[in-house]
N, C-alpha and C positions, 0 to 999 in steps of 0.2 A: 464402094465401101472405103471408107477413112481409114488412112493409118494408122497403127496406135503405136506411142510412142512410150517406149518399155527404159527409157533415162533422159533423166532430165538434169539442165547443169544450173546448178544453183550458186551464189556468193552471201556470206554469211559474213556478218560482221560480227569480234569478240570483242570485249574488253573486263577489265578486274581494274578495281581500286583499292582492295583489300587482301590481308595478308601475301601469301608469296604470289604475285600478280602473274609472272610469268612460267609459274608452275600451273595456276589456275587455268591460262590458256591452253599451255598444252594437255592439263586434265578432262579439260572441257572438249577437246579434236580427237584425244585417243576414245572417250567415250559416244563421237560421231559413229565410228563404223559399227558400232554396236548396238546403231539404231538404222542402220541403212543408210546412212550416211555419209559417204566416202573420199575424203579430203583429196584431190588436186595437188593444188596451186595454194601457197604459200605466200602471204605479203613477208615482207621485215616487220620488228613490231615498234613500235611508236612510242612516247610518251607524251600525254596529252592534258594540257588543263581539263577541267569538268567543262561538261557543256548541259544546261538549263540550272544547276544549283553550282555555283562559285566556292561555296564554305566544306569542301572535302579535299580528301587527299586524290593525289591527278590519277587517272589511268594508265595502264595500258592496255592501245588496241591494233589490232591485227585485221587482216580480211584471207577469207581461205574462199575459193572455187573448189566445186566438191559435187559428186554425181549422185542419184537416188532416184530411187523407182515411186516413191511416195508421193505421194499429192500433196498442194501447199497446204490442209489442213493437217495432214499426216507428219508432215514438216514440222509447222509449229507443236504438236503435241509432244513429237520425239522432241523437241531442242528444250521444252519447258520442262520434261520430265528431265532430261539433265542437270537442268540447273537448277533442279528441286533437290536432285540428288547430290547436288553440289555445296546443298546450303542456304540456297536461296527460298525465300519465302512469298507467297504472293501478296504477303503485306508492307514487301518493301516500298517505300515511296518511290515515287517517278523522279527518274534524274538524280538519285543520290548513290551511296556507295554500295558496292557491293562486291561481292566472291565473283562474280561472273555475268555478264551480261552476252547474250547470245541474238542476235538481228539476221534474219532472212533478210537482206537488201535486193536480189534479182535473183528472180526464175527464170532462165530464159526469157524469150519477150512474153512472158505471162503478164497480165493486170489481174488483181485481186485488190475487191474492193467488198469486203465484207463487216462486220461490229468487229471479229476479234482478231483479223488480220490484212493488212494494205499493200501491197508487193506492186511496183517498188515501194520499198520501205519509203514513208511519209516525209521524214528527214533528210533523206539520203542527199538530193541538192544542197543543203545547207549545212552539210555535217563535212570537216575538211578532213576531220580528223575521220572518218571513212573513206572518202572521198583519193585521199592521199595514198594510204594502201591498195586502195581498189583499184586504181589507177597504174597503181605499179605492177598489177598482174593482170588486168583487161583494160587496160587504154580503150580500145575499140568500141568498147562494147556501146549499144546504146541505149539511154534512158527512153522506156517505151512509150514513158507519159511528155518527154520532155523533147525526146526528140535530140539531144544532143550526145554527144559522147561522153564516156567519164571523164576524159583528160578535158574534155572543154569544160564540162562541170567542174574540175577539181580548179582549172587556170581559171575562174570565174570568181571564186572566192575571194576574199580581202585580203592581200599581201601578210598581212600583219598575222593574221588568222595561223596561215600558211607556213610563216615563221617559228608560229607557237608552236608544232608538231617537231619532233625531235625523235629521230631515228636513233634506236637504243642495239638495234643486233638486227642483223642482214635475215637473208630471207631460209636461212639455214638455221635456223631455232628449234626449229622440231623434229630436226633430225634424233631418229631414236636410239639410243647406248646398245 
């Protein structure tokens, strides 16, 4: 008989490009636990150009490591119901602004490769502005499709890329009043 494995350690990428962005994040982490979702690990957060639409105002994103008994479809429903709750619409266009965007990037060495969810996240290699915080809190860790570590992933990117990322406030941001 198989073990059954009662938590799982997931990494989550956030980001906002709209109104109070670094309120958004952390409205968005305190409303995790209240879905089983239980915030870690903390990146610093970032400021970041757009990445697929150019003509909006820039982000900011964060990555948290975070523990849950959910399964990655249970995953995605809890994070979408947040950022429903948040404001967000599912008629937002892809790649444009918004109150809150929420990304399952790694479950464990889980692959999930289904229509309405892809773990690791699809982007995750080519995204620095993930790649960068992710980096700062599981260096080690490894891309289970790719095979490589995050820090080799994030050193792989284009210098310039790399540059564009602007650390806005250390890894102490969500500490709570």
């Amino acid at each position: 008989m198989s073990e059954i494995q009662t938590s799982y350690e997931i990494y989550l990428g956030l980001g906002s490009n709209l109104g109070d962005r670094l309120d958004n994040l952390r409205t968005a982490i305190k409303h995790l636990g209240d879905h089983y979702i239980y915030p870690k690990l903390f990146s610093s957060v970032y400021e970041t150009s757009p990445w697929g639409y150019a003509d909006q105002p820039h982000f900011l994103n964060a990555t948290i490591s975070a523990t849950t008994h959910l399964n990655p479809d249970e995953i995605l429903t809890k994070i979408k119901l947040i950022e429903s709750n948040m404001g967000r619409t599912k008629n937002d266009i892809r790649w444009r602004e918004r109150l809150i965007d929420i990304d399952i990037l790694l479950i464990q060495e889980h692959v999930v490769e289904s229509m309405e969810l892809q773990i690791p996240h699809i982007y995750l290699h080519e995204r620095s502005f993930v790649l960068v915080p992710l980096a700062e809190i599981s260096p080690d860790i490894i891309h289970p499709k790719i095979g490589l570590r995050i820090r080799s992933l994030r050193d792989l990117r284009p210098l310039l890329e790399k540059q564009s990322i602007v650390k806005i406030s250390d890894r102490s941001w969500f500490i709570e009043n």
